[in-house]
VMD Tcl script that builds the backbone (N, CA, C; Angstrom):
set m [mol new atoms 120]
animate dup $m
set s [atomselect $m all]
$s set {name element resname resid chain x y z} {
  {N N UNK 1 A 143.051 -55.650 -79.069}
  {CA C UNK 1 A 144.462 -55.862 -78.730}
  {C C UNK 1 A 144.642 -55.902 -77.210}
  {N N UNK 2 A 145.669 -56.773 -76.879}
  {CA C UNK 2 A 145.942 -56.994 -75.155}
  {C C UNK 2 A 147.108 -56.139 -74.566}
  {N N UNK 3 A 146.774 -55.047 -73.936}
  {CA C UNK 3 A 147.475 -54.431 -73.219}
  {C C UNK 3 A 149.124 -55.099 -72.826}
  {N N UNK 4 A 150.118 -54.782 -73.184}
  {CA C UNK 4 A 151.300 -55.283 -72.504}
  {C C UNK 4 A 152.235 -55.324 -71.977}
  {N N UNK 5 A 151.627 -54.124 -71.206}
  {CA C UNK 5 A 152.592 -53.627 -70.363}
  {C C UNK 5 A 153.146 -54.138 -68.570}
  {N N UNK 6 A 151.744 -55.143 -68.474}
  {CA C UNK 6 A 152.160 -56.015 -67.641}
  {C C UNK 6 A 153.151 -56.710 -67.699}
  {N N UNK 7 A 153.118 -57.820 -69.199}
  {CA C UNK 7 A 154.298 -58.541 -69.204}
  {C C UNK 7 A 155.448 -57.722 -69.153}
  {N N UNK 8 A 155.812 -56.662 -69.748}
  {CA C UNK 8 A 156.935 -55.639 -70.138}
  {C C UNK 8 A 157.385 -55.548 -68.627}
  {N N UNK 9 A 156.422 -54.884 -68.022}
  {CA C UNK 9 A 157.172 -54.861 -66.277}
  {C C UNK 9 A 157.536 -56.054 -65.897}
  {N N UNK 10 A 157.066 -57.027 -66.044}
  {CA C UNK 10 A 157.461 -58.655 -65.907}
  {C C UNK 10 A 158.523 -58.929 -66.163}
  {N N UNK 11 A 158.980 -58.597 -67.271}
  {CA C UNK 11 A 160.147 -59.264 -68.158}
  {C C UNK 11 A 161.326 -58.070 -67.750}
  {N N UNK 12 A 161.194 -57.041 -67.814}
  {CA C UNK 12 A 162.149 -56.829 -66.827}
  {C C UNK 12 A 162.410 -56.656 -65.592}
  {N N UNK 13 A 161.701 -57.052 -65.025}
  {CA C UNK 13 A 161.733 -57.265 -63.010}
  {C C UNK 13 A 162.662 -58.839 -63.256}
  {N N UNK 14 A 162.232 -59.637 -63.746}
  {CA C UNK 14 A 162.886 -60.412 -64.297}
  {C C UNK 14 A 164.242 -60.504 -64.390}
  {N N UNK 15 A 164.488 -59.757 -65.748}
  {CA C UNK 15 A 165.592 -59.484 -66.443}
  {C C UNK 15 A 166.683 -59.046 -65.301}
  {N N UNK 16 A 166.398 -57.769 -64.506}
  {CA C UNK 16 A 166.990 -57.459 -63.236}
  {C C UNK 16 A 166.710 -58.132 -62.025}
  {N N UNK 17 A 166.435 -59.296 -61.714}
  {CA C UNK 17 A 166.711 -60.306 -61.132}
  {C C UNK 17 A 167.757 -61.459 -61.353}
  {N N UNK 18 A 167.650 -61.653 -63.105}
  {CA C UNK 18 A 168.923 -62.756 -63.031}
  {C C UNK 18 A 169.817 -61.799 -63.119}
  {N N UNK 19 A 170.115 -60.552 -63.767}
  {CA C UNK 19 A 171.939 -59.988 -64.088}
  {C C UNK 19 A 171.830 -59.618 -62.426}
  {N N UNK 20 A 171.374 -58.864 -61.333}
  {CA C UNK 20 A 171.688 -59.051 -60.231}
  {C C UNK 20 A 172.097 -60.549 -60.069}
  {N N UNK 21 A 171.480 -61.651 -60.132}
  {CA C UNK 21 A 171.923 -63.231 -59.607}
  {C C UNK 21 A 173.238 -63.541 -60.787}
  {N N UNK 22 A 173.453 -63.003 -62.106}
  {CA C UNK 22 A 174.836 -63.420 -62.307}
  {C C UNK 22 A 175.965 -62.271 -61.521}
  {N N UNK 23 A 176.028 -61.091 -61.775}
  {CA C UNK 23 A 176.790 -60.153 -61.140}
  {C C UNK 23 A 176.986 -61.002 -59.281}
  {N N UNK 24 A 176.288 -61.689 -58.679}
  {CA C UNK 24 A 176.647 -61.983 -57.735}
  {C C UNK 24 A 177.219 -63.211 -57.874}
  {N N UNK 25 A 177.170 -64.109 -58.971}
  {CA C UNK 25 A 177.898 -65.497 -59.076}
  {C C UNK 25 A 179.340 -64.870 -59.035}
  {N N UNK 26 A 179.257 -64.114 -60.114}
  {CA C UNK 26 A 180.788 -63.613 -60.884}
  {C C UNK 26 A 181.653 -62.874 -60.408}
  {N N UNK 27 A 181.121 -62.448 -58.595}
  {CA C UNK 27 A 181.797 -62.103 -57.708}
  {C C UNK 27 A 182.232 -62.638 -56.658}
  {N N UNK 28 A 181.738 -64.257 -56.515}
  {CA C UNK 28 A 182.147 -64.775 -56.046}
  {C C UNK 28 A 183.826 -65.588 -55.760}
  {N N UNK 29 A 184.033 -66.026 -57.628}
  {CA C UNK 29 A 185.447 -66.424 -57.674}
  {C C UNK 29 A 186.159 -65.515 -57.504}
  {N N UNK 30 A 186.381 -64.052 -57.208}
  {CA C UNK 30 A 187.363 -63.239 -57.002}
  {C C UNK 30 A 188.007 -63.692 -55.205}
  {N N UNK 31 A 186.993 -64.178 -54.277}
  {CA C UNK 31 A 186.933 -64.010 -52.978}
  {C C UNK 31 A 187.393 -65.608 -52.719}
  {N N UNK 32 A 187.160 -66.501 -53.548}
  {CA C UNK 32 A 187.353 -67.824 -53.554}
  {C C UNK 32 A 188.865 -67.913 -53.298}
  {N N UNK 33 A 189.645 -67.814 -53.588}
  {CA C UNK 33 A 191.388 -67.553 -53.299}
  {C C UNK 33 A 191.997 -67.297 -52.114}
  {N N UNK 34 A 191.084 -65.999 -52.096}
  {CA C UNK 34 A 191.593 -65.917 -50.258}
  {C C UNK 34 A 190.867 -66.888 -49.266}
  {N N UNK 35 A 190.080 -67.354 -49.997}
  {CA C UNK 35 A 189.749 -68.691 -48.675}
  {C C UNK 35 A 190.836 -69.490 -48.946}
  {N N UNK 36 A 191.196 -69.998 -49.689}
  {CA C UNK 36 A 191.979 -71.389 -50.380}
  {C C UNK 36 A 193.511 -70.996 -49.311}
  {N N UNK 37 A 193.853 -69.267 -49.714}
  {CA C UNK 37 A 195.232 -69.092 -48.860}
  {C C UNK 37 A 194.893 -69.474 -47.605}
  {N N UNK 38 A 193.963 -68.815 -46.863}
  {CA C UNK 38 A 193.667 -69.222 -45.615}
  {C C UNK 38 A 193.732 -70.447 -44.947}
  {N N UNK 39 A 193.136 -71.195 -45.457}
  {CA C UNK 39 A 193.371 -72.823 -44.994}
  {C C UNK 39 A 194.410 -73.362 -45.672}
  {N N UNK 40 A 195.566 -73.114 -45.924}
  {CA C UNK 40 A 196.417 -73.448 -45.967}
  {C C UNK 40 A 197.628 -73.179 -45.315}
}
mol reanalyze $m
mol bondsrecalc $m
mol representation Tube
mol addrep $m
């Protein structure tokens, strides 16, 4: 049998790489508005 705990650390180094990269999309449109007031 193949050890798998490599992938396991993999898959979640991973895993906490994209929800960090959505948590930072999904904080973006909050901040999007006050630009929009601004230039206007």
């Amino acid at each position: 049998m193949t050890d798998y705990s490599t992938a396991i650390i993999a898959m979640v180094a991973i895993t906490a790489v994209i929800t960090a990269g959505v948590v930072f999309v999904l904080k973006q449109p909050s901040d999007l508005p006050s630009v929009k007031k601004q230039q206007r």
